[in-house]
C-alpha positions as CSV (number, residue, x, y, z in Angstrom):
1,X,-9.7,-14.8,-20.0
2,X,-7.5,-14.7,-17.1
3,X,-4.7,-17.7,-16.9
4,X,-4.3,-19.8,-14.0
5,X,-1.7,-20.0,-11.5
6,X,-0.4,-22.3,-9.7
7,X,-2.4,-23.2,-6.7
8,X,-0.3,-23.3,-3.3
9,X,-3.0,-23.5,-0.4
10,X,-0.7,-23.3,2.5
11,X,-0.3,-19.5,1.7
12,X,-3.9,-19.0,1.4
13,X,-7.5,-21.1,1.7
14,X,-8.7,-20.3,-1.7
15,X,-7.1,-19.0,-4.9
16,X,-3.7,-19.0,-6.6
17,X,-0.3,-17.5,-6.3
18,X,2.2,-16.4,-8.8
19,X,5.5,-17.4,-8.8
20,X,6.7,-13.9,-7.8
21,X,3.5,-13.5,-4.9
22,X,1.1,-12.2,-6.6
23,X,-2.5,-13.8,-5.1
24,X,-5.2,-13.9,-7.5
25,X,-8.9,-15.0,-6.5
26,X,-12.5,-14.2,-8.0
27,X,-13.6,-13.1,-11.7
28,X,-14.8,-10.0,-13.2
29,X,-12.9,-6.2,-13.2
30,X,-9.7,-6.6,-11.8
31,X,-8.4,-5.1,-8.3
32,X,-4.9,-5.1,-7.2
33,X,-3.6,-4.3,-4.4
34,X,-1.0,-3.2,-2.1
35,X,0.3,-3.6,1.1
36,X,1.5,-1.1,3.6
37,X,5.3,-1.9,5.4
38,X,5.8,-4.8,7.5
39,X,3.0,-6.6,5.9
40,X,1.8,-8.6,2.8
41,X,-1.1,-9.1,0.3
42,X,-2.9,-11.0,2.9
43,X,-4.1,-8.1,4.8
44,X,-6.7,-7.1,1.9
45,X,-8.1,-10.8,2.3
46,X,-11.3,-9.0,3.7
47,X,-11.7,-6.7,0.6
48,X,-11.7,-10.0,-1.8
49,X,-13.9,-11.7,0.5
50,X,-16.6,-9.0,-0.2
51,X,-16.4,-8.5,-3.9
52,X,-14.8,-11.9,-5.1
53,X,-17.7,-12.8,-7.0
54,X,-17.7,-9.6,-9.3
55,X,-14.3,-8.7,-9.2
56,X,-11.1,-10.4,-9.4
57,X,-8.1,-9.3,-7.1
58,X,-4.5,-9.4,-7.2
59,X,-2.9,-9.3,-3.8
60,X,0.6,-8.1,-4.5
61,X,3.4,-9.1,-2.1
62,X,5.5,-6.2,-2.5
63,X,9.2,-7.3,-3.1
64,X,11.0,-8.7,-0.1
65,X,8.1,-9.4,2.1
66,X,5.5,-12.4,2.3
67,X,6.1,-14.6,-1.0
68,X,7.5,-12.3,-3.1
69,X,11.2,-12.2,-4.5
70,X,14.1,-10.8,-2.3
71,X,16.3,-8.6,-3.9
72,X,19.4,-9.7,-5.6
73,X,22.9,-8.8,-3.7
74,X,23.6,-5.1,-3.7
75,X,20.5,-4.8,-5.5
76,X,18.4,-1.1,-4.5
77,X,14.8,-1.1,-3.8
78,X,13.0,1.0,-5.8
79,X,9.0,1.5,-7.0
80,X,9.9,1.2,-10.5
81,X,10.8,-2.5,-10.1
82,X,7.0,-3.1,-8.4
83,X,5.5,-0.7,-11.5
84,X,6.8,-3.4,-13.8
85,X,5.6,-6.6,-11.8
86,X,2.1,-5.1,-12.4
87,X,2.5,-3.8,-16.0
88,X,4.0,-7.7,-16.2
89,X,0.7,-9.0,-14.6
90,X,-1.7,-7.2,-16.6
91,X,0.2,-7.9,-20.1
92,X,1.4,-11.6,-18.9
93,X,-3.3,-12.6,-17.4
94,X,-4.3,-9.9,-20.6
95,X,-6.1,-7.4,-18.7
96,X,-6.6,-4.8,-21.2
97,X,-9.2,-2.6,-19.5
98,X,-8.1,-0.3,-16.6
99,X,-7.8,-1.4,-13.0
100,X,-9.0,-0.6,-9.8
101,X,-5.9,0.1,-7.2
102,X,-6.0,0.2,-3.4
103,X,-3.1,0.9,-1.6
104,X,-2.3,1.7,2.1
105,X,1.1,3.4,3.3
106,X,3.9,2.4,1.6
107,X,2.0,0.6,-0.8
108,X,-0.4,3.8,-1.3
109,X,2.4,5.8,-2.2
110,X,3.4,3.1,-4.5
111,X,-0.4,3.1,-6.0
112,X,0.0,6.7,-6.7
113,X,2.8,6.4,-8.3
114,X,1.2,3.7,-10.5
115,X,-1.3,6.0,-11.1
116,X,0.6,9.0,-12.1
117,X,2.7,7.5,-14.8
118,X,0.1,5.1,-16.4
119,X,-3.3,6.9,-15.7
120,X,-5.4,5.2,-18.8
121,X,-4.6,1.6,-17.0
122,X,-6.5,2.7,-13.7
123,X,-10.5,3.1,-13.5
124,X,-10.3,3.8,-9.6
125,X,-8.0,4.7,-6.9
126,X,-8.1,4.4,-3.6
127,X,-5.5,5.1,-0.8
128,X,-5.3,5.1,2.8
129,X,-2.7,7.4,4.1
130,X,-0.4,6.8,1.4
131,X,3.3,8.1,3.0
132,X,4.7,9.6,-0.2
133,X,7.2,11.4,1.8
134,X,8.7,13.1,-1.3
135,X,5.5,15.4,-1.4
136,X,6.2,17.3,1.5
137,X,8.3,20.4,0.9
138,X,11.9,20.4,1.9
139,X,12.6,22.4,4.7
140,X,8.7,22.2,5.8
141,X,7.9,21.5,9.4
142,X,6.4,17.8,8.0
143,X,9.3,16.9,6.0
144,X,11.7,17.3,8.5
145,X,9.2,15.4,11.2
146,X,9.2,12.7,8.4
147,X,13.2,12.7,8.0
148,X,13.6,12.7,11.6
149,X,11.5,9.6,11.9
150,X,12.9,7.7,9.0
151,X,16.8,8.6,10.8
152,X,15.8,7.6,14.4
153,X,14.6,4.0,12.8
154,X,17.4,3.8,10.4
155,X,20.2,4.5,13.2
156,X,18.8,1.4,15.2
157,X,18.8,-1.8,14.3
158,X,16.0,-4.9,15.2
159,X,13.3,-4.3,18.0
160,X,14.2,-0.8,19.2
161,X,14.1,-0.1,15.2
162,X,10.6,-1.9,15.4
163,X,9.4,-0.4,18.8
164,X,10.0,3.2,17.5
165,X,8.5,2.4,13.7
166,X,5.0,0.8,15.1
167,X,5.2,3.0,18.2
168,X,5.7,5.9,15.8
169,X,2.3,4.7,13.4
170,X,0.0,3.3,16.5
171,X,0.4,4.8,19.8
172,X,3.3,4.7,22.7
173,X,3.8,1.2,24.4
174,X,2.2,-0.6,21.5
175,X,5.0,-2.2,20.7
176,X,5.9,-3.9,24.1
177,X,2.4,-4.8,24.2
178,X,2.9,-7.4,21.0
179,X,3.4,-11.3,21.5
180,X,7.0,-12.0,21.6
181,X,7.0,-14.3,18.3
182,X,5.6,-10.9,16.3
183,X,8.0,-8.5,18.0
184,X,10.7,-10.9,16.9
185,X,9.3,-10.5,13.1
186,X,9.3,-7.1,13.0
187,X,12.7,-6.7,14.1
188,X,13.7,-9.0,11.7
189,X,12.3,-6.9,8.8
190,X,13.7,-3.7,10.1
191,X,16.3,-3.8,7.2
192,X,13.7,-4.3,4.9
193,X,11.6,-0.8,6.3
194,X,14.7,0.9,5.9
195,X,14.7,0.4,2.5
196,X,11.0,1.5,1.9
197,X,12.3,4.8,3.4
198,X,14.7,5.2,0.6
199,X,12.2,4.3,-2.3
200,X,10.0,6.2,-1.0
201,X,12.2,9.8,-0.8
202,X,13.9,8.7,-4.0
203,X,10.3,9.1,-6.0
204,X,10.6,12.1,-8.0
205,X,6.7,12.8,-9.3
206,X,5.5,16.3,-8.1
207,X,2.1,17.6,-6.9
208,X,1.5,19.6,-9.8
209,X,1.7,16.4,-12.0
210,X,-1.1,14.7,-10.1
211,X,-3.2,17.9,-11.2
212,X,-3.2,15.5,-14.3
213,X,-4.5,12.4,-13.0
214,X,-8.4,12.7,-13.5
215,X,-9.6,8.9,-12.0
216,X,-12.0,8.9,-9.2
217,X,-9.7,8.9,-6.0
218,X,-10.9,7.8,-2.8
219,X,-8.8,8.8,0.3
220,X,-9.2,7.4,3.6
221,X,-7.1,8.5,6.6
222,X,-7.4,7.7,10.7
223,X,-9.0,10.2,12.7
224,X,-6.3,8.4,15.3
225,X,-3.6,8.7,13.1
226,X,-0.2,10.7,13.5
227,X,-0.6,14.5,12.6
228,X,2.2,13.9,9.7
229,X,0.2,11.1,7.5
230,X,-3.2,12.8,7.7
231,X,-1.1,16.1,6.8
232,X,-0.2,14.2,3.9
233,X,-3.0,12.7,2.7
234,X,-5.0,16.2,2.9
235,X,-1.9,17.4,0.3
236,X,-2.6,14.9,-2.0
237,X,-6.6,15.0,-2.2
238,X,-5.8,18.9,-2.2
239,X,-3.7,18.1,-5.6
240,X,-6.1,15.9,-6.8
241,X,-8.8,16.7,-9.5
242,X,-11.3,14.2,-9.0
243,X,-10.5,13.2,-5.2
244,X,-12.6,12.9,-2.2
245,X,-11.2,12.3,1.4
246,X,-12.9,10.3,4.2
247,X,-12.1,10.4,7.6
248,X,-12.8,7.3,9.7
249,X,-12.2,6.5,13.6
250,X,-9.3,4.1,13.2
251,X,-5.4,5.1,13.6
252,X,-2.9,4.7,10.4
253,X,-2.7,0.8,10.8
254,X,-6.6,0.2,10.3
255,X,-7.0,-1.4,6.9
256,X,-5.3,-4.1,8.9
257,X,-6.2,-4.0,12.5
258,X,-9.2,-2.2,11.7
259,X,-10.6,-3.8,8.5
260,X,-14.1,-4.5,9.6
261,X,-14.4,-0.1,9.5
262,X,-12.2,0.4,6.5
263,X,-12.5,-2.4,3.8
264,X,-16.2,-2.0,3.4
265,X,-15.9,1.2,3.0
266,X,-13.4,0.8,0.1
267,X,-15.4,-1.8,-1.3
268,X,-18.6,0.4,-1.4
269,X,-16.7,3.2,-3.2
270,X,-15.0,0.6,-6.0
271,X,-18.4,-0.9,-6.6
272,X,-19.7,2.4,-7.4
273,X,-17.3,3.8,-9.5
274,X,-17.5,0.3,-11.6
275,X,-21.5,0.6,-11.5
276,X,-21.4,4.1,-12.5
């Protein structure tokens, strides 16, 4: 049975929160899931509010953002300290049969990562333009379009860091076209993108090891989306055994300003693979 957490309702309406921002809410198979950059667990809120009554989810506030943790001084971000907040979860609420995981961007790369190194703990995958930069091949025309773009945001700091990052993922001029308050948070968590950047090119799993990861995958990725993710997510379904790709009329932000197209959709495909 899973144990209860401490309720703190002025995070969310329903359910409960660890200590380290974790949200949990419904009962039955367990989902967790993660978030892309320059967001939180609450952006899979839609997701829960289909399937909470069969499943139970853990919305995982990835370190440094929403209610997680912030790092310790001089402390580097890195996926392995998120990989061992979830093995933590599962052993500390005793989930001992395998999850389903649903990540998008960072946190997608993050999900496969999961995936890769503790395959017999996941029933399902599913990933929306996960940005595992590390997979593109050194010297390729992607890699270096994804190195540029991680140097351009690195080498400025607040909103013109934020204009070119959510420019860069949505479309020219979005950026000036955001409420002051929420161009004044992005810029604010500039520092915190920057590190992503470096977690994610410091992951060192290849494409030939996900040639060993045999759980149904389910990949979405935005017909509207920049040439470099849906690039990427093609390599990875490509490496995949048991992956199928979907591609839906939304742009590389649409679990979140899309989600009425792309959480049903992700629903649909977790409640089959746990029906099957």
């Amino acid at each position: 049975m899973l144990m209860r957490i401490i309720t703190e309702p002025k995070l969310f309406r329903e359910g409960k929160m660890t200590e380290t921002g974790i949200y949990q809410c419904g009962r039955g198979p367990a989902v967790v899931t993660l978030h892309s950059s320059l967001s939180s667990g609450r952006q899979w809120l839609p997701l829960s509010s289909q399937l909470k009554h069969d499943f139970s989810f853990f919305h995982v506030d990835l370190l440094r953002y929403g209610s997680a943790k912030k790092l310790d001084e001089g402390q580097l971000y890195r996926f392995d300290l998120e990989v061992e907040r979830i093995l933590h979860l599962l052993n500390e609420l005793q989930i001992n049969t395998p999850i389903h995981l649903v990540g998008h961007s960072c946190g997608g790369a993050l999900a496969l990562k999961f995936a890769v190194e503790y395959p017999e703990l996941v029933k399902s995958l599913t990933l929306f333009e996960p940005v595992a930069f590390h997979l593109l091949e050194e010297g390729s025309l992607f890699r270096r379009i994804a190195d540029d773009f991680a140097r351009d945001v690195a080498t400025h700091e607040g909103a013109k860091a934020a204009e070119i990052f959510t420019n860069f993922w949505n479309r020219a001029g979005f950026f000036a076209a955001l409420p002051d308050k929420l161009k004044d948070l992005m810029a604010k968590d500039m520092k915190v993108v920057n590190q992503d950047f470096v977690a994610l090119t410091a992951e060192t799993y290849t494409l030939a090891q996900l040639a060993n990861l045999d759980v149904p995958v389910f990949m979405l990725a935005g017909k509207q989306s920049p040439a470099l993710s849906r690039h990427l997510a093609q390599l990875i379904v490509d490496a995949l055994p048991n992956a199928t790709i979907e591609h839906l009329d939304v742009g590389h932000m649409g679990p979140v300003n899309q989600s009425g197209i792309v959480q049903p959709r992700i629903a649909a495909f977790i409640e089959a693979v746990e029906n099957s």
